[in-house]
Every structure is written in structure tokens, then in C-alpha cells.
C-alpha positions in Angstrom: -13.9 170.0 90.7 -11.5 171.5 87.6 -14.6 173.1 86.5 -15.4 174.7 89.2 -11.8 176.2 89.7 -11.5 176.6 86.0 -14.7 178.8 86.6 -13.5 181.1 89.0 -11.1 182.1 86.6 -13.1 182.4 83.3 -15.4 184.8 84.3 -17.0 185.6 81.0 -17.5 181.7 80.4 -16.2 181.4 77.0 -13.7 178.2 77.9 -10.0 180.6 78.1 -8.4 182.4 80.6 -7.0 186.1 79.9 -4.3 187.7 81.5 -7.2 190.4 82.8 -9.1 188.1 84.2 -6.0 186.0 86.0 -5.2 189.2 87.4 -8.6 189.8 88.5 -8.5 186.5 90.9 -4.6 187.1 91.6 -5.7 190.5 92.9 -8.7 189.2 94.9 -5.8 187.1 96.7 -4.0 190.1 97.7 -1.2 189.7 95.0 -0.4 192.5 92.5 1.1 190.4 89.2 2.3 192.7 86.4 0.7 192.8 82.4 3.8 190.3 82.0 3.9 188.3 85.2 0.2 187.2 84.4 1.4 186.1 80.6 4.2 184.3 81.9 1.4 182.3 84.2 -0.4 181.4 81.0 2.1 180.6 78.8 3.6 178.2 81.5 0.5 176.2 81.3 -1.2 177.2 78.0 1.2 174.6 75.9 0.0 175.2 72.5 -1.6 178.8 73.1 -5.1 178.4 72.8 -6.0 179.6 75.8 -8.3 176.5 77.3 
């Protein structure tokens, strides 16, 4: 089930999610997050930076 979500994220499939292609889904929700916004997201939940 993480999989899946994590998938829907990573778009290119290479295990990390990038700020482009968080925004991607958070503007595909109809939400309009800033260069900074989205790096806030993943630095909130990316602990020790490695983007998985």
C-alpha cells in the first residue's frame, strides 16, 4: 500500500521524491506549493536527506 502511494509520487522510479515531482502531484490536487513550500514538505519527512 506505501508502495503504491510512494509510487504516485516518484514518477521516474528511482526510489526519491523531488521537489518537481511533489509539485507535480500537489498540482494535480489543485494546490499551487511554491519552489520552497515543496522543500519544506521534504525536509519535514526526509530526516537524514536522502531523499527515500
Amino acid at each position: 500500500e506505501f508502495k503504491e502511494a510512494f509510487s504516485l509520487f516518484d514518477k521516474d522510479g528511482d526510489g526519491q521524491i523531488t521537489t518537481k515531482e511533489l509539485g507535480t502531484v500537489m498540482r494535480s490536487l489543485g494546490q499551487n506549493p511554491s519552489e520552497s513550500e515543496l522543500q519544506d514538505m521534504i525536509n519535514e519527512v526526509d530526516a537524514d536527506n536522502n531523499g527515500t
